[in-house]
N, C-alpha and C positions, 0 to 999 in steps of 0.2 A: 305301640309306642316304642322308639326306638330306647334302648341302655346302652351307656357308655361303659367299655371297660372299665373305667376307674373306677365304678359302681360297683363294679362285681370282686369277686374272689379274686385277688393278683395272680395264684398260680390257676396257669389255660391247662385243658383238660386235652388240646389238641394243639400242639403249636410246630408251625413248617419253619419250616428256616431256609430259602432259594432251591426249592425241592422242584425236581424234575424228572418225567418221564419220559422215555423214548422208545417206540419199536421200530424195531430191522423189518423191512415190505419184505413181501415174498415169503417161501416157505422154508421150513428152517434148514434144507438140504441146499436151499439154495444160496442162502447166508455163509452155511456150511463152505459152498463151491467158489462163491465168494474172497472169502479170508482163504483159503488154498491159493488161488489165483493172485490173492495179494490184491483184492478190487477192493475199493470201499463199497459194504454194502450201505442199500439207502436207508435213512434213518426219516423217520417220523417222529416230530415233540409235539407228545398230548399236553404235556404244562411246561411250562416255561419259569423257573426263579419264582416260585410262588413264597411268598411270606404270608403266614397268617396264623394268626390265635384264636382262637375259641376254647368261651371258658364257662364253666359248669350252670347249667341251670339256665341257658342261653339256646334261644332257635335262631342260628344261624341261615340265612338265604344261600345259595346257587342261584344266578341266570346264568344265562347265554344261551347263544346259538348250537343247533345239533355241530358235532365234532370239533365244541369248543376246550374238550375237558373234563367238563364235569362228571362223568360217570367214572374216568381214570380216577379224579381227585376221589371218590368214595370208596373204590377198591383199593388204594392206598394208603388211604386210615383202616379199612378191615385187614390190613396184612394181607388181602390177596396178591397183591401186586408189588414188589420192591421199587425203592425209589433209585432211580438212574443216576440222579446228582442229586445234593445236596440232604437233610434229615429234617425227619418227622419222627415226633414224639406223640404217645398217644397213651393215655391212661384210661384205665377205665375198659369194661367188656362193651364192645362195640355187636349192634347187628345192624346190620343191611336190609332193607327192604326191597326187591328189586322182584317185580313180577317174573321175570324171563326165566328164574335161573332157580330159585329159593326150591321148588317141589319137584316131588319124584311123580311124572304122570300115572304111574301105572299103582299108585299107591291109594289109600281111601282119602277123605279128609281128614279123616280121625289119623289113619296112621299116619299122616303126613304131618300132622300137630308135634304130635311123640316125636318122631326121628328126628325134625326140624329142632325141635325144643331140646332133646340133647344135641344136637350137634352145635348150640349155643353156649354148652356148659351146663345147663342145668340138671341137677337130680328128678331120677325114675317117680321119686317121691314127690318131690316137686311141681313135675305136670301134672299129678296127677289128683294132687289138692286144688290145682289153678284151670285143668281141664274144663268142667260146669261154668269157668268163667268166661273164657275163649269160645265156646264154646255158643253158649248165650249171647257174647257180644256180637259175634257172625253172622246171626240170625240165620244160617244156612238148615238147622234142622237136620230133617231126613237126609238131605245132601250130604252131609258130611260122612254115609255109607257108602257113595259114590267113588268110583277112579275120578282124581284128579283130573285125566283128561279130559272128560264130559263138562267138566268149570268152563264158563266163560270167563272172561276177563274179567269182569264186575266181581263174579265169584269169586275168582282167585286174588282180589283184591282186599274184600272181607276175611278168606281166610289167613292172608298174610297181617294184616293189621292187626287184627286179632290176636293172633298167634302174638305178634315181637311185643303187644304196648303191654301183656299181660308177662310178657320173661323179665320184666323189669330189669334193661339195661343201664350201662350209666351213658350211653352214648347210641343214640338210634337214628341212623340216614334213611330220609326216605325220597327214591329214584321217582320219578313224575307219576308218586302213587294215586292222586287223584283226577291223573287222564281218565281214568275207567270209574265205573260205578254209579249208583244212584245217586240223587243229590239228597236224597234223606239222609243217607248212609254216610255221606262224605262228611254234614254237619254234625252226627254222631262224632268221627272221626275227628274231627275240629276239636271239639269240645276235650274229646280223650287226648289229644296233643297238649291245649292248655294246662289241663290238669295234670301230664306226666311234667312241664315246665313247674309248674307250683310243687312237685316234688324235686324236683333238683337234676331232672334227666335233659342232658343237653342234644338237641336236637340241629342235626341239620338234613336241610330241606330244600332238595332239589326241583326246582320245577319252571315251569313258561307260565305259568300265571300270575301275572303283574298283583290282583287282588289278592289270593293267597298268601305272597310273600308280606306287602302291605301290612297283612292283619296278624299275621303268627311269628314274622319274624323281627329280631331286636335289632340288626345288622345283616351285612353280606356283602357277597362280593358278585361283579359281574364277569363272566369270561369271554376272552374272543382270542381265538388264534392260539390257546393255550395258554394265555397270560391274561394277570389281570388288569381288566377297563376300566374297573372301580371298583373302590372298596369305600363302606359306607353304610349311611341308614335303609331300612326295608327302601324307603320312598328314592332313597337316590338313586341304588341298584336296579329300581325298575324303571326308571325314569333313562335313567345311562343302555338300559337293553332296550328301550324302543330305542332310543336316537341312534344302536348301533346298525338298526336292520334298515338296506337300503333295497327295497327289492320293487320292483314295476311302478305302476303309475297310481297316486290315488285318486280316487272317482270322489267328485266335490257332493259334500256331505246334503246341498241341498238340492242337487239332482234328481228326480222321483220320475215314475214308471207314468208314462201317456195315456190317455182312456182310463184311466180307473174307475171314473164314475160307469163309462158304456158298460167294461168287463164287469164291475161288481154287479150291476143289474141283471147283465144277463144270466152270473153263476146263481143268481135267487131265482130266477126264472123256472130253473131246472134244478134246482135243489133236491137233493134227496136225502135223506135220513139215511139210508140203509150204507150207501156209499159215506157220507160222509164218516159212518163208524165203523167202519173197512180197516183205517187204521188213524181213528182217532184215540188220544189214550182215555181210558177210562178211571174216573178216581176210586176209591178206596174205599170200600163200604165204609170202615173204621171212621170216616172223617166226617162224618155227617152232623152237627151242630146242632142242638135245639129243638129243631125240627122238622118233624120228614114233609113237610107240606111243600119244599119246592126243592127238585135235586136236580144237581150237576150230573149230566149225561157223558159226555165227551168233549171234550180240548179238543183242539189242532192249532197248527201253527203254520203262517207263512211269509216267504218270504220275496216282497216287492211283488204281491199277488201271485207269486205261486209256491202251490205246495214246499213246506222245509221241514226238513231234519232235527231243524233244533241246529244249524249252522248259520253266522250272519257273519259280514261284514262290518266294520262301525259304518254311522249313518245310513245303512239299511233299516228301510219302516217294516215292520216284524207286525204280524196284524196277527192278533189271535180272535180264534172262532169256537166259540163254546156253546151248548145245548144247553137249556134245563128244560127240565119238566115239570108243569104245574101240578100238587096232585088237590090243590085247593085253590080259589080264588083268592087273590089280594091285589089292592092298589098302593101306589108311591113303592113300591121293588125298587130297588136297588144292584146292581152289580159289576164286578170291577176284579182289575189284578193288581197284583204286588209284587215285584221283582227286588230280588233278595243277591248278592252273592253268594260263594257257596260258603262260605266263613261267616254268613249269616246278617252282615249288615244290608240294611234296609236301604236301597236305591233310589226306589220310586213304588207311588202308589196310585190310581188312579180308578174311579168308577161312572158308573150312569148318573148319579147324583152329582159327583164331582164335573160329570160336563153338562150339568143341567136335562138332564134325558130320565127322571123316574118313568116309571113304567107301571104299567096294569098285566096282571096274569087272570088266565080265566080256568077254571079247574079242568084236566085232561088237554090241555093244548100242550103242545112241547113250541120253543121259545128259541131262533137263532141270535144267539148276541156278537156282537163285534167291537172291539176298540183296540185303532191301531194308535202303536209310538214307534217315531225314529231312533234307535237305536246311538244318541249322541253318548256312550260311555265307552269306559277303556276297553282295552282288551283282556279276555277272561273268560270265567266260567260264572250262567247266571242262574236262579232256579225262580221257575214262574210258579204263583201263585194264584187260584183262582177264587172269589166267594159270590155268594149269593146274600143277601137280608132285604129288611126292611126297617131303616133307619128311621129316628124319631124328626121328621120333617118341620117341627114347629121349630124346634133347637138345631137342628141340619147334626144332630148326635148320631154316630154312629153303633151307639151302642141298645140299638133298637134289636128286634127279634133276629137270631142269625139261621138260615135254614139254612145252606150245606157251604163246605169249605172243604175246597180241595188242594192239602199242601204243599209245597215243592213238585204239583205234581206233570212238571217237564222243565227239560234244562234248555239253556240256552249256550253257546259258544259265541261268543263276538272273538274275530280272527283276530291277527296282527295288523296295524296301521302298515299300509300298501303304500309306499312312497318311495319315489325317485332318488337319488342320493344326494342330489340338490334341496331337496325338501325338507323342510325340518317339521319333527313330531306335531300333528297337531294339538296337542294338547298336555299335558299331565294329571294325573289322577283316576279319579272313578268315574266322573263326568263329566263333560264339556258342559260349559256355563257361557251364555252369551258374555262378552264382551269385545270392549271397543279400545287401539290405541289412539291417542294424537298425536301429531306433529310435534316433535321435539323445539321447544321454543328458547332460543338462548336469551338469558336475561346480561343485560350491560348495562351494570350499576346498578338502580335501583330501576329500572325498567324492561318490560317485555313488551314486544310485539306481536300485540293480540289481534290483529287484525288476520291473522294467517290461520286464527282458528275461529274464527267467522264465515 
C-alpha cells in the first residue's frame, strides 16, 4: 500500500537536491593527457538533477533499465561516491547490500561476518552477541567454515542478508538481492524486510521485479537515461518501467505450439522414470503432510512442450509434470499447483478436482500428472507449488486428508513484455484479466447512437 509523505516524519532521512553524477571515459592517464592538451575529456552522466526525499521507516523502490543509475544513486548515499553537481544529505548509518563487492573471497563465512560487521561500525562485542543470529538466519551451517569462494551466488546472498538486516542499520539498500537464491529463502527475506520496516529502518530497494516493488515498496522512482521517468506509487513506477522498455516484437499471447496432442502421446509412449529424474527436482522429505500413503516424487517444468529452466515469456503455456507414488490404495485423489510470488501473494491455484478429473491410485503404482496454464501475468519472479490429497467430494471441501505437499518447490521467471516501440504495455498488474473495449459513442443531448454497438 502505497504512504504519502505527508503521513510520515517531515524530516527525510535522505534528501537530494539536483544531484549529479558524472565520469571522465577512459583511463585516468588518459584524462590526465587530456586536460594537458587542453582537450575536453568525455564525460559520462549516471544521474542527472535528481530531486528526492526519503524518509524514515519507508521502502523506497529503484526501477530502470541496466545503466540507468541506479546502482550510482546507492554508492552516493553510502558515501562511496561524491556527487558532481548538486547535494545530498543523508542521516543515519547506511549499508549496502551488493553481492559483487561486500566479501573477501579468500576469507571463511564466519570471518567474513566479523570484518564485514565492523567495517559497518559495529563493536567486537556486538557481533558477537548477534553472531548465533546471523548465523541461524543463513541457514548455511557447516558452510560457513568454507572460503567464501566456494559460495554460490544463492549462498552469498544468504550470507549477506543476513549479515546487514541483523547490524541494524537506520538505512539499508538492497542491489537486485533477490536475482539469486531459493524462493523459500527469498520469502524468509520478505518477511524480515517487513519487519525491519515496522521497526523504523528505511529501506531502499533496488530491483527489475515489477511484484517485488508492488508489495514491499511505499513509493519510488523510475530511471532512464540518468534521470527520472517517474516518481510515484510502487504501482506507478512499475507500470512507467514496462511502458519504458521498447525492445523486439511481441508474440500474441494466444499463439500456442502445433501437434501437441501428436507430441504429448508420443513422449508417454516412451516415458521413462529413470530419465525423467535425471533432473527433475525433488521435494523435501520435511514436507510431507499427514500422510506417507501417497508421495511427491519429482516436478519438472516446461516450456511450450519443451524442456525449461524455470524461464518464460508472458503468455507462454508452462506445463508442469509431476510423479507420485502410491504407497496405498485410494479413490477421488486429487491434485494440483499453486503459484505464489515470491512476496508470497497468492496468484492462481488450480487442481484435478478443480478441472473435474479425480482420480484412483492403486497401491505400488507410481502416477504421471500433468496440468498446464498460460502463463497470462506480469513480469517477475514466481514460486510453484505442488500438493497431493484427497478432498471431502460430497462438500467439493478441500480440507479432506492431505498426503504430501511440496512447497515453493521451483521458481518461475516470466521475462519482460517484448514489444515494439509502437506498442503499448499489454497489460498492468499481476495478471491479465479478460477484457473487452467499445466503441466510444458521442452522446448529443440526450441521445446516443446505439446502433454502432449492435
Amino acid at each position: 500500500m502505497s504512504t504519502s509523505p505527508a503521513n510520515m516524519e517531515s524530516s527525510s532521512v535522505i534528501h537530494a537536491s539536483r544531484l549529479g553524477k558524472a565520469y571522465v571515459s577512459g583511463s585516468p592517464g588518459r584524462a590526465l593527457l587530456d586536460r594537458l592538451l587542453t582537450r575536453t575529456p568525455k564525460r559520462l552522466d549516471a544521474l542527472i538533477d535528481l530531486d528526492l526525499k526519503i524518509y524514515p521507516g519507508e521502502c523506497f523502490g529503484v526501477m530502470g533499465p541496466n545503466g540507468s543509475g541506479k546502482s550510482t544513486l546507492l554508492r552516493l548515499i553510502t558515501g562511496a561516491f561524491r556527487p558532481t553537481t548538486g547535494k545530498l544529505d543523508v542521516r543515519g548509518r547506511v549499508v549496502l547490500l551488493d553481492l559483487g563487492t561486500i566479501f573477501n573471497p579468500d576469507l571463511t563465512g564466519r570471518e567474513n561476518i566479523v570484518a564485514t560487521a565492523l567495517a559497518t561500525g559495529l563493536r567486537h562485542s556486538d557481533i558477537q552477541e548477534r553472531l548465533p543470529a546471523i548465523m541461524a538466519f543463513s541457514e548455511l551451517r557447516e558452510s560457513l567454515d568454507n572460503p567464501v569462494r566456494s559460495y554460490s551466488t544463492g549462498m552469498l546472498m544468504r550470507l549477506g542478508f543476513s549479515l546487514f538486516v541483523h547490524t541494524q542499520p537506520d538505512i539499508l539498500l538492497l542491489d537486485e538481492v533477490f536475482a539469486v537464491g531459493d524462493a523459500r529463502f527469498i520469502l524468509k527475506c520478505i518477511e524480515k524486510i517487513r519487519e525491519l520496516k515496522k521497526l523504523g529502518t528505511t529501506i531502499v530497494f533496488v530491483s527489475h521485479d515489477g511484484n517485488a516493488i508492488r508489495e514491499l515498496c511505499d513509493r519510488g522512482i523510475t530511471l532512464k537515461g540518468g534521470r527520472v521517468y517517474r516518481e510515484g506509487s510502487s504501482l506507478e513506477i512499475v507500470e512507467a518501467y514496462h511502458a519504458s522498455l521498447g525492445l523486439g516484437h511481441h508474440q500474441d499471447d494466444t499463439q500456442q505450439s502445433t501437434g501437441e496432442d501428436d507430441k504429448s502421446t508420443q513422449e508417454l509412449a516412451d516415458f521413462s522414470i529413470e530419465e525423467f529424474m535425471r533432473d527433475a527436482v525433488v521435494p523435501n522429505e520435511s514436507e510431507a503432510l499427514h500422510s506417507q500413503d501417497i508421495k511427491i516424487v519429482g516436478v519438472k517444468l516446461y516450456r511450450n512442450d519443451r524442456p525449461s529452466s524455470g524461464v518464460f515469456m508472458h503468455g507462454d503455456t508452462c506445463t508442469v509434470n509431476w510423479i507420485i507414488h502410491a504407497h496405498r490404495s485410494h479413490s477421488g485423489v486429487t491434485s494440483g499447483i499453486h503459484l505464489h510470488s515470491v512476496t508470497g501473494a497468492y496468484v492462481f491455484g488450480t487442481s484435478y478436482i478443480h478441472l473435474d478429473t479425480p482420480f484412483d491410485v492403486k497401491e505400488g503404482n507410481d502416477y504421471l500428472l500433468t496440468i498446464s496454464i498460460q502463463l497470462l501475468v506480469g513480469p517477475g519472479n514466481y514460486v510453484l507449488s505442488v500438493g497431493v490429497a484427497k478432498p471431502n467430494l460430497d462438500t467439493h471441501s478441500q480440507n479432506g486428508l492431505q498426503f504430501d505437499r511440496a512447497v515453493s518447490i521451483t521458481e518461475l521467471q516470466v521475462m519482460q513484455f517484448d514489444l515494439t516501440a509502437a506498442e503499448p504495455v499489454p497489460f498492468f498488474g499481476l495478471v491479465k484479466l479478460p477484457a473487452k473495449a467499445m466503441t466510444p459513442l458521442m452522446i448529443q443531448g440526450n441521445q446516443i447512437d446505439l446502433i454502432k454497438r449492435r
